[in-house]
C-alpha positions in Angstrom: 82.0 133.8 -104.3 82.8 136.4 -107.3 79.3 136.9 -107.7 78.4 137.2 -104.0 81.2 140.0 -104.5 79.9 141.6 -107.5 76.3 141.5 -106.0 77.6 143.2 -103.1 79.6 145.7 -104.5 77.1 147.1 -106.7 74.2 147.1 -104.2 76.1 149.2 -101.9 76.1 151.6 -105.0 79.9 151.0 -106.0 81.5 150.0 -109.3 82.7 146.6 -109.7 85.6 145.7 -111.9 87.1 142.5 -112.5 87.8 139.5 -115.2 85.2 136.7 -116.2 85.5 133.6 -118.5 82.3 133.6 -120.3 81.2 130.2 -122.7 79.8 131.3 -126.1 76.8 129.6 -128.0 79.6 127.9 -130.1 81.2 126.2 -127.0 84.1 128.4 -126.8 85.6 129.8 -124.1 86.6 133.4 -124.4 87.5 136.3 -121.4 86.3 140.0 -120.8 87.1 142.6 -118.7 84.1 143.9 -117.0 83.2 146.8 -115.0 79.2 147.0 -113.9 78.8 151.0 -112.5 75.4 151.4 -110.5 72.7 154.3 -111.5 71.2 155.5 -108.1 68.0 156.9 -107.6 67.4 159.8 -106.1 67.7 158.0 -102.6 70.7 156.8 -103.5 69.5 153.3 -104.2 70.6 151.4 -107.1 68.0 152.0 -109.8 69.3 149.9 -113.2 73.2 148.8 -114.3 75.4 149.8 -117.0 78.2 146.9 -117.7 81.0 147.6 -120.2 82.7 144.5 -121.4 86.2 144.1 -123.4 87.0 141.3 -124.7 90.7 140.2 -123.3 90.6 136.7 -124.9 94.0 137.0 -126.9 95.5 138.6 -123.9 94.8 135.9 -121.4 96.3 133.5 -123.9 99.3 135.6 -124.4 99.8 135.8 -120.4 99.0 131.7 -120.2 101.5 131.2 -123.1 104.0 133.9 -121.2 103.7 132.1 -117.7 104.4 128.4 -119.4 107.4 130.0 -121.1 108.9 131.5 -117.6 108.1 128.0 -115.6 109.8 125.9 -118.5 112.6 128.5 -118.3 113.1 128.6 -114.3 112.8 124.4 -114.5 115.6 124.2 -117.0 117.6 127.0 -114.7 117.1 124.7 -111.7 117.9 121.5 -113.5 121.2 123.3 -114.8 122.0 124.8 -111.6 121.3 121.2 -109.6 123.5 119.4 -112.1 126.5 122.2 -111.7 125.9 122.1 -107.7 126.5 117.7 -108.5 128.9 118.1 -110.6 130.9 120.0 -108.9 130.4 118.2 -105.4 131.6 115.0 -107.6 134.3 116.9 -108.9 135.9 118.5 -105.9 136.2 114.9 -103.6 138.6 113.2 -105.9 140.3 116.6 -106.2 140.7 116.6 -102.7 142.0 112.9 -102.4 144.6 114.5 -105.0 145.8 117.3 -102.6 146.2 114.5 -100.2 148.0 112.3 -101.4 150.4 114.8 -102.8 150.6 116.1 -99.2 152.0 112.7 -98.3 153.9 112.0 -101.3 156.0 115.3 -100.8 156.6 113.8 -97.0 158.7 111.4 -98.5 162.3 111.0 -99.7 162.1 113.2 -102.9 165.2 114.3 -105.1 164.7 118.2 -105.9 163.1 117.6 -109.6 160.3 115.0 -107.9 159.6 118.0 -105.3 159.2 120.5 -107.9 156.5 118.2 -110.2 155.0 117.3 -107.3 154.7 121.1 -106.2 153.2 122.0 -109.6 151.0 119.2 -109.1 149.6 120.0 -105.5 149.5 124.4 -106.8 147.4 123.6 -110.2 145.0 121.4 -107.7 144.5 123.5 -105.2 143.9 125.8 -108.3 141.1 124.1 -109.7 139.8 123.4 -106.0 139.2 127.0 -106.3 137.0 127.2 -109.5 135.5 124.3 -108.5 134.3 125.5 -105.1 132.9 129.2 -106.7 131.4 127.1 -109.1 129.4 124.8 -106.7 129.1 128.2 -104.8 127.1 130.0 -107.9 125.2 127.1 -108.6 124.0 126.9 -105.3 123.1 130.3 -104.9 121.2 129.7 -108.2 119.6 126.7 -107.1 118.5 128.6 -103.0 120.9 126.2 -101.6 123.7 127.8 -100.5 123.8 127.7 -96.3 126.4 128.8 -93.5 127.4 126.6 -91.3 127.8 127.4 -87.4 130.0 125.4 -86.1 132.5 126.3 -83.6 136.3 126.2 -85.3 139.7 127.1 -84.2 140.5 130.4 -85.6 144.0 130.0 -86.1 144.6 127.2 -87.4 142.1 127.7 -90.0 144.0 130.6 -90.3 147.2 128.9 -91.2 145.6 125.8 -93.2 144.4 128.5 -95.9 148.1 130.4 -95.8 149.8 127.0 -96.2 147.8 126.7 -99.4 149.1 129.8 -100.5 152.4 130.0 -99.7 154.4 128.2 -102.6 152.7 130.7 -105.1 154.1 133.5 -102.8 157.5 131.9 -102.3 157.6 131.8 -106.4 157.6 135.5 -106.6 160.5 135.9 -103.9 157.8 137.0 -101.6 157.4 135.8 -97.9 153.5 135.4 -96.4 153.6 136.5 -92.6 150.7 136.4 -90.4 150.2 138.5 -87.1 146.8 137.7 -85.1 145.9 140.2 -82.3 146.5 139.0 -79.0 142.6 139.9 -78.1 141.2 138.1 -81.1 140.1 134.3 -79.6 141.0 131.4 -81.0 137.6 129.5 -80.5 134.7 130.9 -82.2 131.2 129.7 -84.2 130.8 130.2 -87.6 131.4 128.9 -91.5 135.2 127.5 -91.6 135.2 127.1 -94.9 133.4 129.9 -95.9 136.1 131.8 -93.9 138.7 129.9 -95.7 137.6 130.5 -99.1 137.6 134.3 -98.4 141.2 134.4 -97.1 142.0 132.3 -100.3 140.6 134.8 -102.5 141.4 138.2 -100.8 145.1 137.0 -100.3 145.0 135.7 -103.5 144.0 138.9 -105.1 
């Protein structure tokens, strides 16, 4: 097929450029750049052929050597992004299972000292929830597998479930968290709840 071209594009009394891997006497393999330019009679039929060859040999290998480098490099970016988006996924169900059961712990009869370790415990792991979820978040996006769900959610409670979160950490600083939701605003809708979640979490937080 490159020939056909080349045969074709020089009979219709046009230049043909392109790359060929030519075998020497030796058995070696070696690349040129060629461009074959038609001389035309004076009826504007191809007469004879000038081809001009340079040898691009070393920079084929240089570009094969170049390309190897970038696909070992993307590999080991996927493998490291895959094992951060497992890791983290691994990391952030037992933390969960933490919140929980802290959740239920401080439901119980607690004297104040037992409330306030068991507060510290519930704030530093909803802490590291955090950094875990932007960290399975990144590798994700590394990796092309981040995705929004569309689901439908209640709006307002999600609402709440993320200010509950946040609450203590405001109550520390003698602050209070209200929240006011437009009458207009529904409460059902479709879309990512813990995407939305996770942007309250950090725009409140910051």
């Amino acid at each position: 097929s490159l020939y056909e071209d080349m045969w074709a594009t020089i009979s219709s009394g046009k230049a043909w450029h392109g790359e060929l891997c030519n075998r020497a006497k030796s058995g070696k393999l070696y690349w040129v750049a060629a461009t074959i330019v038609p001389l035309l009679d004076a009826h504007g039929i191809p007469q004879e052929y000038i081809a001009i060859r340079t040898d691009i040999t070393d920079q084929k290998r240089n570009e094969q050597a170049l390309a190897i480098s970038r696909d070992a490099a993307e590999a080991a970016s996927r493998a490291k992004s895959e094992f951060l988006a497992n890791m983290s996924h691994e990391i952030r169900t037992p933390m969960n299972g933490v919140i929980g059961m802290t959740d239920l712990a401080l439901d119980t009869p607690l004297d104040e000292e037992q409330r306030d370790y068991l507060n510290v415990v519930k704030s530093s792991a909803q802490s590291l929830l955090v950094i875990i979820n932007d960290i399975l978040d990144f590798s994700k996006i590394e990796a092309g597998h981040l995705s929004i769900e569309h689901i439908p959610f209640d709006l307002r409670r999600t609402l709440a479930e993320a200010l509950k979160t946040l609450a203590p950490k405001v109550h520390e600083k003698s602050l209070e968290l209200a929240c006011e939701i437009a009458p207009e605003v529904p409460s059902r809708v479709i879309g990512d709840p813990g995407r939305f979640r996770q942007i309250l979490v950090n725009l409140i937080g910051n």
